[in-house]
N, C-alpha and C positions, 0 to 999 in steps of 0.2 A: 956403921956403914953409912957414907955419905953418896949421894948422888945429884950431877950438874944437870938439871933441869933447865928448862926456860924461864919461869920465873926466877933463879937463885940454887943455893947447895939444899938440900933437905936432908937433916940428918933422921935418918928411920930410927935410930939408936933413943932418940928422942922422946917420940914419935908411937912409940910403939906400945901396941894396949897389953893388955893384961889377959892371960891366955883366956880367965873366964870368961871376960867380956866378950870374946871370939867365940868362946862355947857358947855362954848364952844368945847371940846374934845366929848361931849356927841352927838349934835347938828351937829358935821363934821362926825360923824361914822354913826348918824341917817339918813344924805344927801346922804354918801357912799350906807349906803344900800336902800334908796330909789332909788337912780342909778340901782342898779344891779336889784330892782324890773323891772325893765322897760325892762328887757328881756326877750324874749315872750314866754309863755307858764310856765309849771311848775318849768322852770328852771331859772325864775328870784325870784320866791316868796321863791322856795329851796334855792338859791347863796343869797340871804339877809335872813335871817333866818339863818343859816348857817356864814354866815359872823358876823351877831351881836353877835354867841354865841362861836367865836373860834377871834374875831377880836384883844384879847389881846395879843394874839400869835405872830400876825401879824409883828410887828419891832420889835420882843424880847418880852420885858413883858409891851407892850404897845401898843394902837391901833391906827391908823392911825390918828386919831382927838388927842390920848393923846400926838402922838409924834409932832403932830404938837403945842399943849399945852405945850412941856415941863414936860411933867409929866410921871411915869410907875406904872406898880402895883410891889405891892411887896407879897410875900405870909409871912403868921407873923411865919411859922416855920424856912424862912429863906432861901427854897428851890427855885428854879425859878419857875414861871407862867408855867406849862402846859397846856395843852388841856383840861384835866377834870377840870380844875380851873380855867380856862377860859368859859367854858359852863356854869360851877356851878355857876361864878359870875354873869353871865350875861344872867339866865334867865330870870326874872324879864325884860329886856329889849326886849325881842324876842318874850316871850308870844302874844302880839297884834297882831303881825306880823306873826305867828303862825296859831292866829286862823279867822284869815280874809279872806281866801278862805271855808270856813265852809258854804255852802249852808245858806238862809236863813237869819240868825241870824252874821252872820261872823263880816260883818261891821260894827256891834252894838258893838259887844263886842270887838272887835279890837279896837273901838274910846273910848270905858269906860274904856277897861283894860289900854289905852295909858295913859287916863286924871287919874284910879288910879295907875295904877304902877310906872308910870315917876314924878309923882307930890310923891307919897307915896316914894319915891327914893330919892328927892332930900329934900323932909322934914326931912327923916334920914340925910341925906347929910349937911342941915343944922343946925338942931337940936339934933341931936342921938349921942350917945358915939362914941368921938373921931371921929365925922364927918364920920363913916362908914354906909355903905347903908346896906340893907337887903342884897344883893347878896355878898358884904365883908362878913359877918357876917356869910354867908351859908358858903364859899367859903373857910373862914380865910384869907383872903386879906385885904390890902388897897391899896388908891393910893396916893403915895410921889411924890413932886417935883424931876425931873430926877437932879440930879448934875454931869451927863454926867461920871461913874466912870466905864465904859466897856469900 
């Protein structure tokens, strides 16, 4: 799949990482924010929640697991990664994390929405057009191999 940007065509076909590398970058930002859960009171479950859905922002248009993966998002109009496109992608990952302080029911649906959002994420990831997940797809994202051109 090709797409006309501003700078020229980018072909994602390219371009495109390697599913682990996506799981490993997934897997370092998922430990990140389990870190920051670990500080007490409402202000660790805010600081990861918060972190997972602004974490592309983080080194540019990349999150701390993607930069260590090698890899960035790209948005497909061509614009850079902001904040709303960073949220927008990466609900789908924060949900669980979201709703696990919810009296009651929290850690239920925190542990089901994990096993369907993450597993439902990386089926798109590996089986879906052009290997984009739901939150691409929301967002108009993908995510390229970085070729280091900043």
């Amino acid at each position: 799949m090709k797409f006309e940007i501003p700078t020229g065509v980018l072909n994602l076909e390219r371009l495109k990482p390697d599913v682990l590398q996506r799981f490993l970058a997934k897997v370092i930002d998922v430990v990140i924010a389990l870190c920051l859960w670990q500080i007490p009171g409402a202000a660790g479950y805010l600081a990861s929640v918060v972190f997972l859905l602004v974490s592309d922002t983080v080194f540019g248009d990349r999150s701390p697991g993607k930069k260590v993966a090698g890899l960035k998002v790209i948005r497909l109009d061509g614009e850079r990664v902001d904040l709303l496109t960073s949220v927008m992608r990466n609900i789908p990952f924060a949900i669980p994390f979201a709703v696990y302080p919810v009296p009651v029911v929290g850690k239920i649906l925190a542990v089901l929405g994990f096993l369907i959002l993450y597993l439902g994420e990386a089926y798109f990831c590996l089986y879906g057009d052009e290997g984009l997940r739901v939150g691409d797809t929301m967002a108009s994202t993908s995510v390229i191999l970085d070729e280091g051109e900043e």
